[in-house]
C-alpha positions, 0 to 999 in steps of 0.5 A: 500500500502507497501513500501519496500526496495529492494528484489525480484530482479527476480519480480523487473526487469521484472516489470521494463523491462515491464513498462519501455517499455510504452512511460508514463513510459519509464526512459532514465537511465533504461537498456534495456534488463532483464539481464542489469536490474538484473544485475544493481539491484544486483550489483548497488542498496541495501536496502538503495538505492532502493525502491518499492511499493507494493499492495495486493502483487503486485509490483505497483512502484519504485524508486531507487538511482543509485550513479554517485558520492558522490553527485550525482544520476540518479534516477531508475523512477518514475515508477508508475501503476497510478498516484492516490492520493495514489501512488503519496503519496507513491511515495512521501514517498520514495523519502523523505527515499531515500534522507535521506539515502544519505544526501550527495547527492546534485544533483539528474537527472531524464529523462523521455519520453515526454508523461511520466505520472509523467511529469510535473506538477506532477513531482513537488511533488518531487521538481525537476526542468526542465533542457532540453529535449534530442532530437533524430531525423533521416534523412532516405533519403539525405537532398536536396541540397542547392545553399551555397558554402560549407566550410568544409574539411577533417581533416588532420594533419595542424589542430591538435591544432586548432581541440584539443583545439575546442574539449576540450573547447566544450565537458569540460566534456566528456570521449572522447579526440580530439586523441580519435577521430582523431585515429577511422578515417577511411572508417566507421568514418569521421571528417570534418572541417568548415574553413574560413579565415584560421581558424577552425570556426568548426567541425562534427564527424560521424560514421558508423554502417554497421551492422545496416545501421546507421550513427550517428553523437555524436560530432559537435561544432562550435566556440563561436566566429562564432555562428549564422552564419550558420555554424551548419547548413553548417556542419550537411547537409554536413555530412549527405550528406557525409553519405548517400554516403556510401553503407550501410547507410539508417539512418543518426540519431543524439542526440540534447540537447536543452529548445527549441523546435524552434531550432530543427525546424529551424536547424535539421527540415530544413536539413529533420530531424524528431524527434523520440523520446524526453525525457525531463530531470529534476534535483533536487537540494539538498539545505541544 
């Protein structure tokens, strides 16, 4: 078994598009079409950054680098025809050239689907630990109604303040501002707020694809003051009941971070969401 460093970019993503379609290999950080793929390996990637193996002149592996910063990476696999001692040797090998070809990188994120072969116990070869698991679930049907007096209303201008500093205290990180959102309102974009006691305790965000009968909801967060009150719960069955209203929405879907599995259950699962698709997340951590 050879180890190479990038070439083949034709051979190589169509190996990737092919392999990242299978649920035991499927990398969350990888594209989705061939072009995307050619594309990131030609402009992102070079022979430092990416690797793959290879046997009897068969690409049968690959692991590469992608930078988000000087110290950070989303890492292109592990993706492996097998989990031999062999390969996990060679998939070894290239993790320690990759490491040192960038010893400035601290921190190195791996996302891979739940019943990934790699998951686990074997990912331990390259010493990466589990952060979280990304949950996906849907709702296809309006969640039944509850005896609960609702406390939630639409955005308007009074609570500017109080909605921009929840949404920048929640979401420290995120590309998307308190404006940002306010400026999609609309027929296809909705922004409720949970009030109590005059205060704003919390907020939902969704918004609609009419093309794809879709309705997501990319931002919630309630106070850190007021948590485990009921208030998630309050907001995310009234939203999706909200959304359902519209015409051409089928599916309300929503993306969940969370180590445990238990509060999906008892918060998403019990509004009528079912998880379709859980990828657990992984960080390596460089330590000099």
């Amino acid at each position: 078994m050879n180890i190479l460093p990038l070439n083949h970019i034709d051979e190589i993503s169509t190996y990737i598009l092919d392999k990242n379609a299978e649920n035991k290999n499927y990398v969350e950080f990888i594209p989705r079409t061939l072009d995307e793929i050619k594309l990131k390996l030609t402009n992102t990637f070079d022979e430092q950054s990416f690797y793959y193996m290879e046997d009897n002149q068969e690409i049968v592996g690959i692991l590469g680098f992608e930078k988000i910063d000087t110290h950070e990476v989303n890492v292109w696999g592990p993706i492996v025809n097998d989990t031999s001692d062999e390969t996990l040797n060679a998939l070894e090998e290239m993790w320690k050239l990759l490491l040192s070809n960038h010893p400035d990188v601290q921190f190195c994120h791996i996302a891979l689907h739940k019943d990934h072969q790699l998951n686990n116990s074997k990912l331990k070869r390259l010493h990466a630990g589990y952060v979280k698991t990304h949950y996906t679930l849907e709702i296809q049907q309006p969640p039944l109604a509850i005896d609960e007096h609702h406390q939630m209303t639409p955005y308007s201008k009074p609570y500017y303040y109080a909605f921009h500093k929840l949404h920048a205290n929640s979401f420290k990180d995120s590309d998307i501002s308190a404006d940002d959102i306010i400026h999609t309102l609309g027929d296809n974009h909705a922004l409720y707020l949970y009030i109590a006691e005059g205060l704003v305790k919390g907020y939902i965000y969704s918004s609609i694809q009419t093309s794809e009968q879709l309705a997501t909801i990319p931002y919630l967060a309630s106070h850190h003051d007021y948590r485990k009150q009921g208030i998630a719960f309050q907001m995310i069955h009234y939203a999706t009941t909200e959304a359902f209203k519209h015409e051409d929405v089928q599916t309300v879907r929503i993306h969940v971070d969370s180590k445990k599995h238990e509060q999906i259950q008892l918060l998403y699962e019990k509004i009528g969401f079912k998880i379709v698709d859980e990828t657990h997340h992984f960080k390596y951590v460089h330590t000099y």
